[in-house]
N, C-alpha and C positions, 0 to 999 in steps of 0.2 A: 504494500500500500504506500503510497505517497503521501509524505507528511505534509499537507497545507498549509497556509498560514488562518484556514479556519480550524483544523486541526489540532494547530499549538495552541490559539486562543481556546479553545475547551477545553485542552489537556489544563492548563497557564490556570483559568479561571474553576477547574473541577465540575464543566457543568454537562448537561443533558447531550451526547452527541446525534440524539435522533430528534433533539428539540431544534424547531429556527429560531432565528436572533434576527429580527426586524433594527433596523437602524437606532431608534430609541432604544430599543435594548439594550444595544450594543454600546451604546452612551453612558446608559445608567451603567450596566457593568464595569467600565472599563473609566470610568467617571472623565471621562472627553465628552468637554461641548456637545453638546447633540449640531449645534450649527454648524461644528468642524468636521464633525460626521458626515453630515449631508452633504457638505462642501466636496471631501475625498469622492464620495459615491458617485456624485456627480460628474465628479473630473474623470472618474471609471468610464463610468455608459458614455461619455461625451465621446472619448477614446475609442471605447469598442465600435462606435458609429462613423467618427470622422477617420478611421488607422483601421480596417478590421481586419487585413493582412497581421497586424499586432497581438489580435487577439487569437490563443491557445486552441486548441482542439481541449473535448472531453477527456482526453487521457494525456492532457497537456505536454501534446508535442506539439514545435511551433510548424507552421505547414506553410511552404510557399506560397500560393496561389489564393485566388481569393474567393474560392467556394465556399459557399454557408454550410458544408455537409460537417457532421459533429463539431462545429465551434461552438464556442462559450456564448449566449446569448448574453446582450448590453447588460443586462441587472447581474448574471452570473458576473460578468466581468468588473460590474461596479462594485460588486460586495467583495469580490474578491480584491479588490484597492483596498476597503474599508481594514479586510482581514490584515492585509500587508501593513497598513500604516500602525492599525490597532498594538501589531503584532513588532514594530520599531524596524522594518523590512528596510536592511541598509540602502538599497535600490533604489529607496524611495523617500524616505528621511535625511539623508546625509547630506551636509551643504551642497549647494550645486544640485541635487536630485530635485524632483519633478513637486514632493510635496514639501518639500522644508520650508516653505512659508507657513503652513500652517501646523507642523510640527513643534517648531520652536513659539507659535504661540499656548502648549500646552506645558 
């Protein structure tokens, strides 16, 4: 199995892995703004729509081409932001990376 970065946040937090985490959830748990939440997700789906050559297939390998066959749908790939940032995803936190603007205001 493939360790996700929603994987670690329920291993990290000890909670339910058959339960979902709607965005508020995921706020209260991890006590991040909820407006900094929504902000990351957004900048997800925005991505998965404007790049979607960027976005993963279901068994997250990255694929050439720009077929929709098993890719991640916009909200899969927003929450999987949210996981990543939730979860301090160098990639994506680190000066210079995509979300440290709103990193460094938590």
């Amino acid at each position: 199995m493939i360790l996700t970065f929603r994987n670690k946040f329920i291993k990290k937090y000890k909670l339910d892995e058959d339960k979902t985490y709607n965005l508020k959830a995921i706020s209260d748990i991890t006590k991040i703004p909820y407006n900094i939440i929504l902000q990351i997700y957004k900048r997800g789906y925005a991505a998965a729509k404007t790049n979607p050559e960027s976005v993963r297939t279901k068994d997250f390998k990255k694929i050439n081409n720009t077929s929709k066959t098993n890719r991640l749908s916009s909200e899969q790939w927003g929450y999987g932001r949210v996981f990543g940032f939730v979860m301090k995803n160098p990639k994506q936190v680190l000066k210079d990376k995509p979300d440290y603007d709103l990193f460094k205001l938590i």
